[in-house]
N, C-alpha and C positions, 0 to 999 in steps of 0.2 A: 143452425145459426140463429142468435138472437141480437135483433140491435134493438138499443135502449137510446132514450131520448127523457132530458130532464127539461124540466121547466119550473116556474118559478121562485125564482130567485130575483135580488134586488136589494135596495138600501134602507135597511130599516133600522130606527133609534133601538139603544139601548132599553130592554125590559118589554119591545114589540115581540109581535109574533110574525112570522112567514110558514107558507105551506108549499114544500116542494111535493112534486109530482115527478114519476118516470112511468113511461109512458112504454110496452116492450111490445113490439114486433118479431116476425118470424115463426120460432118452436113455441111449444104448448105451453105459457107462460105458468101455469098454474103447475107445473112438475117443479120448478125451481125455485127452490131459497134466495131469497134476493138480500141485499143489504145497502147499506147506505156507508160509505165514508164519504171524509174530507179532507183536503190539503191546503193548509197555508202557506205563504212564501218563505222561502228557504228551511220549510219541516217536512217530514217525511208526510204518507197519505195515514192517516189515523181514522182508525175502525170508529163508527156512528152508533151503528144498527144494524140487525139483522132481523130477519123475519122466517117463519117455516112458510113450506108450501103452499099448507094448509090457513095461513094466519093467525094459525095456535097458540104459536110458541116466540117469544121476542125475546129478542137479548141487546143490551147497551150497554155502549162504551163508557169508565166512570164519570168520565168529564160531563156527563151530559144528561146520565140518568137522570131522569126528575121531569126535567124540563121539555124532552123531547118524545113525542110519540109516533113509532114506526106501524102501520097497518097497509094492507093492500087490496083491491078489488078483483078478485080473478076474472070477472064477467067482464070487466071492462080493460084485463090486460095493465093493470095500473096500480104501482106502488105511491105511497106516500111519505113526508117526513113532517110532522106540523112540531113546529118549534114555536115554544113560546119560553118569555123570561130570557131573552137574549143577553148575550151580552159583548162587548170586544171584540175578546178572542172566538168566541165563535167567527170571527169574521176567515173565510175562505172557499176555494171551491170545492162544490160541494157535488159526489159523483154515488150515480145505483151503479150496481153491482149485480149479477146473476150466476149462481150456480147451480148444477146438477147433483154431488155428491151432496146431501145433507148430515150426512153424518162429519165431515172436515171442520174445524174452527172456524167460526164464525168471524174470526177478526184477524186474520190470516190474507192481504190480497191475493198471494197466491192460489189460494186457494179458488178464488172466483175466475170463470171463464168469457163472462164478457163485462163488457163494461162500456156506458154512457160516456157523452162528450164533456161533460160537467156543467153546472151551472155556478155563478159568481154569488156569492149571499155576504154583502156587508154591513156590519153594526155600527154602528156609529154610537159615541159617548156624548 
């Protein structure tokens, strides 16, 4: 069992940055591909980020490439999402993700086996 725990989120202008953090407890944090989505109101959860095990390999959702950078600390049990260049629609909750299979799609939530409480991230214009 892994639980995950996100933090930092909040209201920030257009064109700021924020830096989420998930925080995971439990199993061997560091065997698991972690990922980052997000859901706004009345959309479905749409894929962010992904990350490997190892913090090798990244992958991003298109809306977002550019502007958003996924890394993690395995000594500290701790993924990241630093966003910068916001905007609007980025406004939603914003939830980590952990899986064991690494070889499954990245942007697939079925794919992932647990998942954090979320945290709120809004942009304001």
């Amino acid at each position: 069992q892994v639980q995950l725990v996100e933090s930092g989120g909040g209201l920030v202008q257009a064109g700021g940055s924020l830096r989420l953090s998930c925080v995971a407890s439990g199993r061997t944090f560091s065997r698991y591909t972690m990922g980052w989505f997000r859901q706004a109101p009345g959309k479905e959860r749409e894929f962010v980020a992904a990350i490997s095990w190892s913090g090798s390999s990244t992958y991003y959702g298109n809306t977002i490439k550019g502007r958003f950078t996924i890394s993690r600390d395995n000594a500290k049990n701790t993924m990241y999402l630093q966003m910068n260049s916001q905007k609007p629609e980025d406004t939603a909750v914003y939830y980590c993700a952990a899986r064991y299979d690494y070889s499954s799609r990245n942007d697939y939530t079925a794919n992932y086996d647990y998942w954090g409480q979320g945290t709120q991230v809004t942009v304001s214009s």
